[in-house]
C-alpha positions in Angstrom: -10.1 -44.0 -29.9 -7.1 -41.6 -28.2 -8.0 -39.2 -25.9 -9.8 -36.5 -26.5 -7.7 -33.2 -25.9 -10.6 -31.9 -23.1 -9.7 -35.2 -21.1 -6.2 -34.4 -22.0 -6.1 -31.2 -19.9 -7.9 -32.7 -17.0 -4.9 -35.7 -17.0 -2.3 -33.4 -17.5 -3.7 -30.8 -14.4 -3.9 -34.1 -12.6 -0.2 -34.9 -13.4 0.6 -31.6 -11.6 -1.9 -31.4 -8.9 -1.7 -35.1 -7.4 0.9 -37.2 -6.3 0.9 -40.2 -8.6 3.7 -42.7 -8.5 5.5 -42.8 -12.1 4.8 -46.4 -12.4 0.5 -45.4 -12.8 1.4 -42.4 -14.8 3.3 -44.8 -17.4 0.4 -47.3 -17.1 -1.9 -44.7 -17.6 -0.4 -43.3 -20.7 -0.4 -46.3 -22.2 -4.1 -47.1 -21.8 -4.6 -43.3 -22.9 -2.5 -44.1 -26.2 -4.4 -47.2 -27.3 -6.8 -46.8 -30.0 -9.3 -49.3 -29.1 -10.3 -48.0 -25.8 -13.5 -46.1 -26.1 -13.9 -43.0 -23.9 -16.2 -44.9 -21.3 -13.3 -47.2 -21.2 -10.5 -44.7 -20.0 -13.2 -43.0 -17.8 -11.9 -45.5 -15.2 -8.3 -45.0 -15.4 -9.2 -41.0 -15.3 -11.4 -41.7 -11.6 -8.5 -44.1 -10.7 -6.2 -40.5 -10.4 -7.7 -38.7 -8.5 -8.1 -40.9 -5.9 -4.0 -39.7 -5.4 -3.4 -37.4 -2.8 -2.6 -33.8 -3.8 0.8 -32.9 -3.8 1.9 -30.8 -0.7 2.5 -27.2 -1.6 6.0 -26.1 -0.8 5.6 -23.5 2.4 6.8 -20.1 1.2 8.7 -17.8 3.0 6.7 -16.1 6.1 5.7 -13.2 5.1 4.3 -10.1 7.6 1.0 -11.0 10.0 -2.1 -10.1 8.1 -3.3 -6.1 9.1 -6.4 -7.5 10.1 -4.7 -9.4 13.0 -2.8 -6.3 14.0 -5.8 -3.9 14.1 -8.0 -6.8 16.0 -4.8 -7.6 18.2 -4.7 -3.6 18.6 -8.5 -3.2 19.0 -9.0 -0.9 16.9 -12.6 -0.6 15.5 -13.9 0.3 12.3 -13.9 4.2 12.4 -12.5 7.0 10.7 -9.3 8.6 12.4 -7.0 11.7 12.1 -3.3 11.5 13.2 -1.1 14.6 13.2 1.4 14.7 10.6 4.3 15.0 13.2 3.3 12.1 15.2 4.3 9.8 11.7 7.6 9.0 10.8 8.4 10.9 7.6 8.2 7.5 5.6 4.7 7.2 7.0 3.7 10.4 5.9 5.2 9.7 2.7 3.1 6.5 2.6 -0.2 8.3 4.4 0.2 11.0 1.4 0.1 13.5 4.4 3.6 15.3 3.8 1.9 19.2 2.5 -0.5 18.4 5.3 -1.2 19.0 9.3 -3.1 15.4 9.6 -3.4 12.2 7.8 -6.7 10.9 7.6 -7.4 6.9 7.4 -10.5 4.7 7.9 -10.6 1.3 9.2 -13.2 -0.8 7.6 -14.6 -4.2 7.7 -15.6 -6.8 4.9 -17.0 -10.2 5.3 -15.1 -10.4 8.6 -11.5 -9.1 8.0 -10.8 -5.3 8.8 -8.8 -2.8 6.2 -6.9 0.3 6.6 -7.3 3.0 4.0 -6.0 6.7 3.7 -8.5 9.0 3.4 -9.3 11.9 1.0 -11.8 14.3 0.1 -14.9 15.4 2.8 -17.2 13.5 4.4 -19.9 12.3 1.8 -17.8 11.7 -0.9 -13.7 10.5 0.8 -12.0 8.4 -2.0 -10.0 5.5 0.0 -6.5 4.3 -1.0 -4.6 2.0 0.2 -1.6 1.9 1.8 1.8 1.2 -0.5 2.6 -1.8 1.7 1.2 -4.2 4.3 4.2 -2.7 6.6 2.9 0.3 6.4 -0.7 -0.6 6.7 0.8 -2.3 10.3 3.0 0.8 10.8 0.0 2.9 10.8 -2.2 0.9 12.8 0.4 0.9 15.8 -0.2 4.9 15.1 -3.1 5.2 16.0 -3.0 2.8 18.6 0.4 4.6 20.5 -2.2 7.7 19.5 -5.4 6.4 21.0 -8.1 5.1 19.1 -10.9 7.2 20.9 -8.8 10.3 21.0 -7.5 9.6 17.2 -11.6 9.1 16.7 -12.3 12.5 18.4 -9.5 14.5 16.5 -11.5 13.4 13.0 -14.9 14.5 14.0 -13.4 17.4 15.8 -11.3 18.8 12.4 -14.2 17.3 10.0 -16.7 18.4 12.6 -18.7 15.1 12.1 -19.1 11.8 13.9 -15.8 10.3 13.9 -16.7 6.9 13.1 -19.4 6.9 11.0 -19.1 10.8 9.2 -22.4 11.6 9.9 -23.6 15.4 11.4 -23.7 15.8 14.8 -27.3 16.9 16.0 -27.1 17.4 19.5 -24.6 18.9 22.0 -23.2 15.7 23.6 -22.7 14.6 20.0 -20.8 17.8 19.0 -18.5 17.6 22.7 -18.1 14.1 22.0 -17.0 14.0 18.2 -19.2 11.3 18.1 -22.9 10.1 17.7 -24.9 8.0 20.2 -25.2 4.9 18.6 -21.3 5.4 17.5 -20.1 6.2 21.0 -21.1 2.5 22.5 -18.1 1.0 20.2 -15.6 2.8 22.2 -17.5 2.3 25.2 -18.9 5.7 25.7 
């Protein structure tokens, strides 16, 4: 009995996954070839590959620090901010969409542990989120509002969306509505 073509696959992804000397490989396809080992019998040979080490993958070119680092490195917290237009280089506001407007409008977000940075459209409720053309720019932007301040950045969204600049919600009281932000938001930025 050959082998079958399912054990076939699972050689052959073996072949290109592990590092196995050519001399086991031309053992193996022997054993594989003869017609009077049963499929219990190659089962062996089969276990004996991948006890090879996997090949080591071939480092790529570096390639630009994640945007998470840069807006952890930056502390900048999940919130929703407003830059003015002018304070963006024009290929930013290109990028942010923000070129026909005063402000571009981005939220940071966080899932499972890493933090985003989209654009933001629309009015509180219902903003659609982009993202960014590039992880540059994503970077680019996030040095933004950083060089803007994140607080003040914070402040300018709730002030122009009059809402809570890090979480969108209304503002009920009068510190809220002076602070552009609500109580529970205020602690992240240490308010």
């Amino acid at each position: 009995m050959s082998i079958s073509p399912k054990q076939r696959d699972l050689v052959d992804s073996l072949y290109r996954e592990r590092d196995i000397p050519d001399q086991v490989r031309e053992i193996a396809e022997r054993a594989f070839l003869d017609p009077t080992l049963s499929a219990a019998q190659q089962r062996p040979i089969i276990d004996e590959l991948f006890t090879f080490p996997k090949k080591a993958r071939a480092a790529g070119p570096a390639g630009p620090a994640k945007t998470d680092h840069v807006l952890r490195d930056l502390e900048i917290p999940p919130a929703m901010y407003a830059i003015p237009a002018g304070a963006l280089l024009p290929a930013l506001r290109t990028a942010a969409q923000a070129d026909a407007n005063d402000h571009a409008f981005f939220a940071v977000g966080e899932y499972r542990e890493t933090r985003y940075i989209r654009i933001l459209h629309g009015a509180p409720g219902s903003f659609s989120r982009t993202k960014l053309p590039s992880r540059e720019d994503e970077q680019a932007i996030a040095r933004v509002i950083h060089a803007f301040g994140t607080l003040q950045a914070t402040q300018l969204f709730g002030s122009l969306y009059t809402c809570c600049g890090k979480c969108g919600a209304e503002l009920t009281d009068k510190t809220s509505r002076a602070l552009k932000l609500g109580p529970h938001c205020r602690k992240e930025f240490g308010l």
